[in-house]
C-alpha positions, 0 to 999 in steps of 0.5 A: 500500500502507497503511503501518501500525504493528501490533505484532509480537503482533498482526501475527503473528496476520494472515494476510491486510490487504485494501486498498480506495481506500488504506483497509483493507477486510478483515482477516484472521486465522488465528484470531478475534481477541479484543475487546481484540485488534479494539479495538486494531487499531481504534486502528491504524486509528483507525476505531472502527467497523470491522468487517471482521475474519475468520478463517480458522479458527472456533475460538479458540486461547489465547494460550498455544496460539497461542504454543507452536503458531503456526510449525506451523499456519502451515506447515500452512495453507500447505502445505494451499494449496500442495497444492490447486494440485496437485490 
């Protein structure tokens, strides 16, 4: 397991780090991260030209939003996971 420094503002937007040969293959967030976002994650990674970034959902949510709205689109998606196990 990779032992990276991501701050707790960006760490929180990460739903999923994937990991290939002890490198990161895939990022995953709840939602598109911003330019500066990606840059400074890059900057962690010290990769300039990494480009694995997906979201789980398409539109974008404002800081403010993510801010007032995060526990509950978190609790959300996985509770929609949880249920598709049942089904």
């Amino acid at each position: 397991m990779i032992n990276l420094k991501i701050p707790s503002h960006l760490e929180d937007k990460i739903f999923e780090i994937q990991e290939s040969d002890e490198n990161v293959s895939k990022i995953v967030s709840y939602f598109p991260f911003s330019e500066s976002e990606k840059q400074e994650i890059r900057s962690i990674l010290n990769k300039t030209s990494f480009s694995e970034f997906r979201s789980i959902f398409t539109d974008t949510a404002t800081e403010e939003e993510w801010n007032r709205n995060k526990e509950q689109i978190k609790k959300r998606f996985s509770d929609e996971l949880f249920d598709i196990d049942k089904v």
